[in-house]
C-alpha positions in Angstrom: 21.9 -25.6 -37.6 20.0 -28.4 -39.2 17.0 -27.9 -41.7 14.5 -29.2 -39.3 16.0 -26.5 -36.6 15.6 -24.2 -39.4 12.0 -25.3 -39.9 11.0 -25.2 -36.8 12.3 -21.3 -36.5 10.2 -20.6 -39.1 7.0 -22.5 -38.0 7.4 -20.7 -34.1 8.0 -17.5 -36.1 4.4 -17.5 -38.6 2.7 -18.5 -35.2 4.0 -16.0 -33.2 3.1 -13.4 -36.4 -0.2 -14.7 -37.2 -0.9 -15.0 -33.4 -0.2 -11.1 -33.8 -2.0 -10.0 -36.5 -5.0 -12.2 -35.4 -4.8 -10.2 -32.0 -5.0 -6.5 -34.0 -7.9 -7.8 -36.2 -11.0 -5.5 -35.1 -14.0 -7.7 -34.2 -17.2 -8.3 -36.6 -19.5 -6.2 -34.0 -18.7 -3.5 -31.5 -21.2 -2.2 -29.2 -20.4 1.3 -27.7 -22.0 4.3 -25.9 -21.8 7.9 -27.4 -23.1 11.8 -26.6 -22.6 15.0 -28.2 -23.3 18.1 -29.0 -25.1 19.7 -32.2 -25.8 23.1 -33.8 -29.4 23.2 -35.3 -31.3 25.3 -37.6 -34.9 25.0 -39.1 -33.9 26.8 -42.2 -37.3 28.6 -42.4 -38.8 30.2 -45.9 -40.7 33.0 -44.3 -39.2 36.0 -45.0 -40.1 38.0 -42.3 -38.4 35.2 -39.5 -34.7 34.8 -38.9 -33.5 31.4 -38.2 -30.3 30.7 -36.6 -28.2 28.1 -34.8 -28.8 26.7 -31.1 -26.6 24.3 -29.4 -28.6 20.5 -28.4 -27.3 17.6 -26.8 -27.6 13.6 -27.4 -26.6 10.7 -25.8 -27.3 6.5 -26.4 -25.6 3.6 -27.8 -24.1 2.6 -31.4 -23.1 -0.8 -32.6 -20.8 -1.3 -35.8 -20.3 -3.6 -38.1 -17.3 -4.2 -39.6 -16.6 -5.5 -43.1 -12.8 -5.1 -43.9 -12.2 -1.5 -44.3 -16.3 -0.8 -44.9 -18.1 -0.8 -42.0 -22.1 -0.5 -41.2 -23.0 1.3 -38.2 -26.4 2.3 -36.1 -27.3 4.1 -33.1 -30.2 4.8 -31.1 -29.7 8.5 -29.6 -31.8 10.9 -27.3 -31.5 14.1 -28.7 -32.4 17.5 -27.0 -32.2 19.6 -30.0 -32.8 24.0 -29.9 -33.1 26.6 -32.3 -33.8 29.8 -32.5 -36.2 32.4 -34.2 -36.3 35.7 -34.3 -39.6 37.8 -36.1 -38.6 40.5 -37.6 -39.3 43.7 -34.6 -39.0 41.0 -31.7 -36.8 39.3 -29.4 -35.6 36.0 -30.4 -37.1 33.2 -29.4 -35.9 29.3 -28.4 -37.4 26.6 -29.7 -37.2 23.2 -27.7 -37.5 19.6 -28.7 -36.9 16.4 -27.2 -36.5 13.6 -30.2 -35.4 9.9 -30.3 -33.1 9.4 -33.4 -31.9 6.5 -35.1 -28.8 7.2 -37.5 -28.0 4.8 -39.8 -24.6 5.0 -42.0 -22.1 3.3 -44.3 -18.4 3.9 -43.8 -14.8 3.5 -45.2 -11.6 3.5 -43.6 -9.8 5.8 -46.2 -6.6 4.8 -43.5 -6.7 1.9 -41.3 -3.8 0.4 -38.7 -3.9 -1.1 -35.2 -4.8 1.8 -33.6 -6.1 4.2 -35.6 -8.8 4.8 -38.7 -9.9 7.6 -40.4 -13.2 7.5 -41.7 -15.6 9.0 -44.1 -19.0 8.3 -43.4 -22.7 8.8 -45.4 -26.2 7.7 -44.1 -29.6 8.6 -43.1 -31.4 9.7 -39.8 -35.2 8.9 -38.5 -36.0 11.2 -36.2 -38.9 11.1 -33.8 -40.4 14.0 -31.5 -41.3 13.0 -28.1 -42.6 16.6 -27.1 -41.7 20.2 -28.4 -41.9 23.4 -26.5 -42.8 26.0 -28.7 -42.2 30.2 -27.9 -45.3 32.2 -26.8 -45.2 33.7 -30.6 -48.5 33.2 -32.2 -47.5 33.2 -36.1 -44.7 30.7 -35.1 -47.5 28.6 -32.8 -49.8 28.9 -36.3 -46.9 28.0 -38.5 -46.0 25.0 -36.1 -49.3 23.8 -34.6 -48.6 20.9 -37.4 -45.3 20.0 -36.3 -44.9 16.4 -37.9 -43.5 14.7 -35.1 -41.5 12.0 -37.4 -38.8 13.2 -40.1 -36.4 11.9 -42.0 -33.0 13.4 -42.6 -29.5 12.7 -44.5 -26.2 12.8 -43.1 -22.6 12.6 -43.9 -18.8 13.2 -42.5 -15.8 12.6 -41.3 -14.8 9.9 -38.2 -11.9 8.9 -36.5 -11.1 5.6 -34.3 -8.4 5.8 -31.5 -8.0 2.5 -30.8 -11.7 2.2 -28.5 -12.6 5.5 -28.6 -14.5 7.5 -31.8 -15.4 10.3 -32.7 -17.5 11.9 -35.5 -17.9 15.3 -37.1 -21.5 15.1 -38.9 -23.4 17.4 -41.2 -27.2 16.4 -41.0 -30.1 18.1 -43.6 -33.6 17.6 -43.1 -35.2 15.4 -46.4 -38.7 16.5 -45.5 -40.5 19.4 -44.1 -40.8 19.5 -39.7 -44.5 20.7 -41.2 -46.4 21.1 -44.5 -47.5 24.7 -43.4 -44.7 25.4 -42.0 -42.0 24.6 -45.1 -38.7 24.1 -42.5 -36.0 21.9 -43.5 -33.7 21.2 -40.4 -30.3 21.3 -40.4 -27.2 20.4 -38.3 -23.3 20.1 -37.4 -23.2 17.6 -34.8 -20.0 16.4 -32.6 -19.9 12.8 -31.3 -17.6 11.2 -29.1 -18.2 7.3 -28.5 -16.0 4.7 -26.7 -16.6 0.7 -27.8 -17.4 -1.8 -24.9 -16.2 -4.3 -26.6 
C-alpha cells in the first residue's frame, strides 16, 4: 500500500470519527416539558400548631443551556402545592395553593458520556400564588389573612440525563416568610421527571 493509500485511510478515518463525535455533541439549547411531584411543609414557629408534609403536583416546560459540562437551566412550572396543620386539640387541616414558579439553576455534569450525565445542581425559585384555599380555622385564617402571594426560595440537588429524558431530586427552602405575621418558611423535596424535545 502506497503512502497516499495510507493517507487517504487516515483522512476517511478522522472524518468518519469526527463525523461521530460531532453527532454525540449535546446541542447549545434544549427545550423540554416536565411534571412532578413534591412534599411541602410551611415550617411554622407557633408552638401550639403542628406542621407536616403534604404531597403537590407541577407540570410546564424547561429549556437548558449547555456550556461544556456546566449547564444553565429554567423552567416555568404550575405548581399545586398542600400542607398540612394540625392545632394542638383538633383535626388536621389541608392547606391548598395553586402557584406559578419559575426555577432558575446552575449545574455540573460531575459524569458526562453519550448517553448519560449525572448532575449536581444549585439555584433559586420565584414563586407566585394564583389563589390559596385556606382551612375553616380562624387562628390559621388570622395568621394567614396576609399571605404574601410572591416568595422567593433556594434550591439544590442531584439530576440525571438518560439520553432525552431527566430527572431531578430537589430540596427547596423558603428565603422569606409566606407572611410577616405569620413567620412560615416553606419547605420541599420535589421529584421531576422531564423529557427534551429537542
Amino acid at each position: 500500500m502506497n503512502n497516499k493509500a495510507i493517507l487517504s485511510c487516515i483522512v476517511l478515518f478522522a472524518m468518519m470519527f469526527s463525523k461521530k463525535l460531532f453527532a454525540q455533541e449535546q446541542p447549545f439549547i434544549q427545550l423540554g416539558i416536565k411534571g412532578g411531584s413534591s412534599l411541602n411543609k410551611l415550617n411554622t414557629e407557633l408552638a401550639d400548631l403542628d406542621d407536616k408534609y403534604a404531597i403537590g403536583l407541577h407540570v410546564g416546560g424547561m429549556a437548558r443551556v449547555n456550556l461544556g459540562r456546566a449547564y444553565i437551566q429554567g423552567e416555568a412550572l404550575f405548581n399545586k402545592r398542600k400542607a398540612a396543620l394540625k392545632p394542638q386539640g383538633q383535626t388536621e387541616s389541608k392547606l391548598k395553593w395553586n402557584a406559578i414558579d419559575i426555577p432558575v439553576v446552575a449545574g455540573y455534569k460531575i459524569y458526562q458520556n453519550q448517553d448519560i450525565n449525572f448532575r449536581v445542581l444549585a439555584g433559586a425559585i420565584y414563586s407566585y400564588t394564583l389563589n390559596d384555599n385556606l382551612p375553616p380555622l380562624k387562628a390559621i385564617q388570622q395568621g394567614m389573612k396576609h399571605f404574601d402571594k410572591s416568595n422567593l426560595q433556594v434550591t439544590g440537588g442531584l439530576g440525571v440525563d438518560i439520553q432525552r429524558f431527566t430527572l431531578d431530586v430537589r430540596y427547596e427552602r423558603g428565603f422569606s416568610d409566606l407572611n410577616k405575621s405569620f413567620k412560615s418558611k416553606p419547605q420541599a423535596f420535589s421529584i421531576g421527571l422531564g423529557y427534551f424535545i429537542f
